[in-house]
PASEBA-1860 file (N, C-alpha, C; in nm, 3 decimals):
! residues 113
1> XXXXXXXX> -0.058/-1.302/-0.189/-0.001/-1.370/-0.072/0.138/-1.315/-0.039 ~ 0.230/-1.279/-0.147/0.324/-1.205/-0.107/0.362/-1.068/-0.031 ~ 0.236/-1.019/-0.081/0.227/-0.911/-0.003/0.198/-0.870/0.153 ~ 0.143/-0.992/0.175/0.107/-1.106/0.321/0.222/-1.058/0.428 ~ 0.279/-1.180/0.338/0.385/-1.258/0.345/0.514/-1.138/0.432 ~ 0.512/-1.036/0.305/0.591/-0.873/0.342/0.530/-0.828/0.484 ~ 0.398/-0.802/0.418/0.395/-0.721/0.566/0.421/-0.847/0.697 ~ 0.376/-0.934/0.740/0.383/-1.011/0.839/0.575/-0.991/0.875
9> XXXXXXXX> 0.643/-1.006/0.759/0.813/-0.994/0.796/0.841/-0.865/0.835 ~ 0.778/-0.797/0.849/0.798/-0.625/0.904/0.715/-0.646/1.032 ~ 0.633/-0.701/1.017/0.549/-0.737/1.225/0.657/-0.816/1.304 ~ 0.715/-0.899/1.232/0.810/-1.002/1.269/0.942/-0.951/1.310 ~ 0.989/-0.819/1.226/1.081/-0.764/1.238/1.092/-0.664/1.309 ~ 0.949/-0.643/1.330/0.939/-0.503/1.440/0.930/-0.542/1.575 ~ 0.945/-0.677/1.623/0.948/-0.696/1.720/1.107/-0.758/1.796 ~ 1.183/-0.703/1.680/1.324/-0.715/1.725/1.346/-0.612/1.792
17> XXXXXXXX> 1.270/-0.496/1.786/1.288/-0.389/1.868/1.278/-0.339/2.024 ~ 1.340/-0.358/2.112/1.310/-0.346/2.269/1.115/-0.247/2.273 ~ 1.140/-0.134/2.216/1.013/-0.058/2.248/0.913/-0.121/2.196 ~ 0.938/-0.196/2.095/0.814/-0.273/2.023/0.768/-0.357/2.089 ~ 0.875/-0.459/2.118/0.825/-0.592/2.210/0.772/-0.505/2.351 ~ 0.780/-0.420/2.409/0.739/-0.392/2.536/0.601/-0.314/2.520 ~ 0.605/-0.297/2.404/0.430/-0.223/2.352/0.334/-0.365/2.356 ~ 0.378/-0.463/2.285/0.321/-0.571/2.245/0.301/-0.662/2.401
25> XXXXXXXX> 0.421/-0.684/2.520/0.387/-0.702/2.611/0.273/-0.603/2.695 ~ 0.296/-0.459/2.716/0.146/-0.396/2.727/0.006/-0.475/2.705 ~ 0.025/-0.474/2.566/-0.104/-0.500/2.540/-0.147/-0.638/2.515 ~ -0.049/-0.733/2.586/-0.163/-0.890/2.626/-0.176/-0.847/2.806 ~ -0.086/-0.778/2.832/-0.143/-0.752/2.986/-0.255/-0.683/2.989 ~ -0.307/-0.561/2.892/-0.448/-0.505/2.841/-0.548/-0.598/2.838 ~ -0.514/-0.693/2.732/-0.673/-0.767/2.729/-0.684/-0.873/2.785 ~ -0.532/-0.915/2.899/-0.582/-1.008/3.017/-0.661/-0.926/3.084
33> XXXXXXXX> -0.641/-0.830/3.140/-0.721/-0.705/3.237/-0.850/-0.709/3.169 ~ -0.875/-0.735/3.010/-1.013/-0.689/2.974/-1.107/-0.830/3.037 ~ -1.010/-0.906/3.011/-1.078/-1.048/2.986/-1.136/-1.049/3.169 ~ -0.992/-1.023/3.234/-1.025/-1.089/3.407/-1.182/-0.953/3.437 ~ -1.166/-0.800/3.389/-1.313/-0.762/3.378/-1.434/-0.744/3.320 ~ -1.411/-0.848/3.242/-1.538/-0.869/3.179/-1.589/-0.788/3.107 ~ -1.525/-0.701/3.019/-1.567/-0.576/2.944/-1.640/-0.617/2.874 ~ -1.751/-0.512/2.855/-1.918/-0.519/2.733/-1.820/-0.514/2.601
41> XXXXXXXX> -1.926/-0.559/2.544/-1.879/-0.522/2.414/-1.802/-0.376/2.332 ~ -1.910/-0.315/2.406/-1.824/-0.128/2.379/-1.698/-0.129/2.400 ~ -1.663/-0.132/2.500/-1.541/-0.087/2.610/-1.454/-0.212/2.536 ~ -1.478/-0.316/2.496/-1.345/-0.392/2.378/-1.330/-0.314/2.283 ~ -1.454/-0.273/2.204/-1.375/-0.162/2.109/-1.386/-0.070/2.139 ~ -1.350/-0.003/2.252/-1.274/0.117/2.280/-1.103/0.041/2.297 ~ -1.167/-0.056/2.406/-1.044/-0.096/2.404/-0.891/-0.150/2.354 ~ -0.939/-0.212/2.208/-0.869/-0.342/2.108/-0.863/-0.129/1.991
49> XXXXXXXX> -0.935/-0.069/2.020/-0.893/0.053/1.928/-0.773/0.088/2.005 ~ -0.773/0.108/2.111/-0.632/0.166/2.142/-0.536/0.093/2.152 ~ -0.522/-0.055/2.181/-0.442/-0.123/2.187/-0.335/-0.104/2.019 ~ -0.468/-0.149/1.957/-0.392/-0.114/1.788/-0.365/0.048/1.774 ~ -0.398/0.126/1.814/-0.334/0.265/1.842/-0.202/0.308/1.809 ~ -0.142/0.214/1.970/-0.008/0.223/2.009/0.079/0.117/1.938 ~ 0.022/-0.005/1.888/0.133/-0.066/1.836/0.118/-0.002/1.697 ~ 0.035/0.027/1.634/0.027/0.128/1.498/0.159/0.208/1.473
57> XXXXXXXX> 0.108/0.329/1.587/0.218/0.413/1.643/0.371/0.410/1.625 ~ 0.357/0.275/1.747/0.487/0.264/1.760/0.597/0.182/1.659 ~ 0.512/0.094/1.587/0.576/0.024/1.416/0.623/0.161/1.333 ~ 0.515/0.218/1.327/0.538/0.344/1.243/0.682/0.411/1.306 ~ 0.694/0.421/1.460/0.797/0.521/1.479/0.931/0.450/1.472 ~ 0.935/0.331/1.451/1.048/0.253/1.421/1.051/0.212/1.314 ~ 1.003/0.235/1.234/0.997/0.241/1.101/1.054/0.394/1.042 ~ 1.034/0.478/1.056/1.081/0.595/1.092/1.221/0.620/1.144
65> XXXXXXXX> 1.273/0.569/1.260/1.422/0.542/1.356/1.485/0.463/1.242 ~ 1.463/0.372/1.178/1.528/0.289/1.086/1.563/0.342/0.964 ~ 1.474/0.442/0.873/1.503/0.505/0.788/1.593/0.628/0.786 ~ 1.546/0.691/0.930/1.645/0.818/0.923/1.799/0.757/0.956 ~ 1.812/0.632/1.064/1.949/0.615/1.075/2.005/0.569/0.890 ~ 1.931/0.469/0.824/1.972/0.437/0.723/2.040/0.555/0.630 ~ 1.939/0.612/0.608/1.967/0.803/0.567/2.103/0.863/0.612 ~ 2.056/0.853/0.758/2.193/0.950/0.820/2.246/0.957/0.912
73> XXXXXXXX> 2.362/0.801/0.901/2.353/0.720/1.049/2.441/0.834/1.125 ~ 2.494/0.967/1.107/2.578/1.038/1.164/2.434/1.111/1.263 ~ 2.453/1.182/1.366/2.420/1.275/1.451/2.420/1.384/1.375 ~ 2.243/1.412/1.342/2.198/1.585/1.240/2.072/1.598/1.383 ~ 2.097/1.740/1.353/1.976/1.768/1.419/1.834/1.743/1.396 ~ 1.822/1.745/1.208/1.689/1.808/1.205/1.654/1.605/1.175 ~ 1.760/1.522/1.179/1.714/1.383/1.186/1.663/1.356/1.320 ~ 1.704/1.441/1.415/1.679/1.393/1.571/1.555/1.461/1.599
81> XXXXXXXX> 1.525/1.553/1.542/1.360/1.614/1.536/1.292/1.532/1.475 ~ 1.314/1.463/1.399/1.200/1.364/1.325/1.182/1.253/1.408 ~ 1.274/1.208/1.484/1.256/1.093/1.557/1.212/1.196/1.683 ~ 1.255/1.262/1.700/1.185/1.293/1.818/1.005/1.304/1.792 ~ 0.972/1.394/1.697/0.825/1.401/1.635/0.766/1.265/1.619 ~ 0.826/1.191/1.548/0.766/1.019/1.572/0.763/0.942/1.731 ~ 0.839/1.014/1.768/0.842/0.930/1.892/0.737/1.022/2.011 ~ 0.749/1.154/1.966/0.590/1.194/2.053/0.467/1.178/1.993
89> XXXXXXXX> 0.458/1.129/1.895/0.290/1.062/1.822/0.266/0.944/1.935 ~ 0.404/0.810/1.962/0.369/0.732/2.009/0.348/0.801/2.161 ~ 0.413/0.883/2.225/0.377/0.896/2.330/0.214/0.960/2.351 ~ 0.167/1.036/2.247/0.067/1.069/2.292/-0.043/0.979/2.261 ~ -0.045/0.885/2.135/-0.127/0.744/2.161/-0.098/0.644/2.254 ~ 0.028/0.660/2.375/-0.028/0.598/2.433/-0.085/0.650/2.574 ~ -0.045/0.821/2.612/-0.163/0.873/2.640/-0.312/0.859/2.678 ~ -0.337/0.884/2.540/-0.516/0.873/2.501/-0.512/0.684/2.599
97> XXXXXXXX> -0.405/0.599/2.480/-0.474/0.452/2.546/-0.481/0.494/2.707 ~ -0.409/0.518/2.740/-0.405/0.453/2.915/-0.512/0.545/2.982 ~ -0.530/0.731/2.902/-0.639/0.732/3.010/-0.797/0.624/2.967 ~ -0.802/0.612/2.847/-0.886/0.529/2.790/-0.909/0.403/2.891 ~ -0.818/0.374/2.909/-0.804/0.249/3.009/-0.874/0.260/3.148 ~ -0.804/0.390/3.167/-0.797/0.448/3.331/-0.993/0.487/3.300 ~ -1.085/0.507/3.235/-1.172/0.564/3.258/-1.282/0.427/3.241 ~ -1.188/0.355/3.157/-1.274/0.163/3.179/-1.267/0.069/3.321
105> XXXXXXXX> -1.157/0.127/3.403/-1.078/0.060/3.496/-1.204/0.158/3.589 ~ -1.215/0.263/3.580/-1.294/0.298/3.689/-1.421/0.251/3.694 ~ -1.502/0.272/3.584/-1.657/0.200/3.518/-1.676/0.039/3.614 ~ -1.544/-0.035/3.607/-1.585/-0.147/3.638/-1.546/-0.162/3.814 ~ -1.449/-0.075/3.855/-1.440/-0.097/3.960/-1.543/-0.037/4.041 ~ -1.582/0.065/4.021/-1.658/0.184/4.093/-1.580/0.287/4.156 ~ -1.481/0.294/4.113/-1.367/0.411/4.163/-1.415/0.549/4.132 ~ -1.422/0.635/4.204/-1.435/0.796/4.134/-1.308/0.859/4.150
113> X> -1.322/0.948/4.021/-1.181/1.032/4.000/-1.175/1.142/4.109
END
């Protein structure tokens, strides 16, 4: 239970973060959108996969921002490459999510690309 307990205070704590909380806002606006279209079963887990994707992602990359400042709260380069490298993982999961999105959003509307 402690171990619970830990991780839940690191979900808890990761949402002190501006980019975090605005990932986490994303994605109840996601599965209101899933909910108001009625997605099959598939297309939730396509969908609820990418959602956890990006907040995956993006815990990880602030988890990451937190250690290197702890490390080396001065201005290094090769610390600003690491955050930069963490911080393009999240950009490219959320990428994949949105065209993921964009190719569910068409399915139900009848939109062609």
């Amino acid at each position: 239970m402690k171990k619970f307990a830990d991780a839940w205070r690191g979900i808890t704590t990761s949402l002190q973060h501006r980019s975090v909380r605005i990932q986490y806002l994303l994605a109840v606006a996601a599965l209101l959108a899933g909910i108001f279209l009625k997605l099959s079963f598939e297309d939730w887990k396509t969908f609820l996969l990418c959602i956890a994707l990006v907040l995956i992602s993006e815990t990880f990359n602030t988890a990451i921002e937190k250690l290197c400042d702890a490390l080396h709260p001065q201005y290094d380069e090769k610390i600003g490459q690491v955050k930069d490298l963490s911080a393009g993982a999240v950009l490219l999961a959320s990428l994949y999510a949105a065209l993921q999105a964009l190719l569910i959003l068409i399915k139900y509307t009848g939109e062609r690309l």
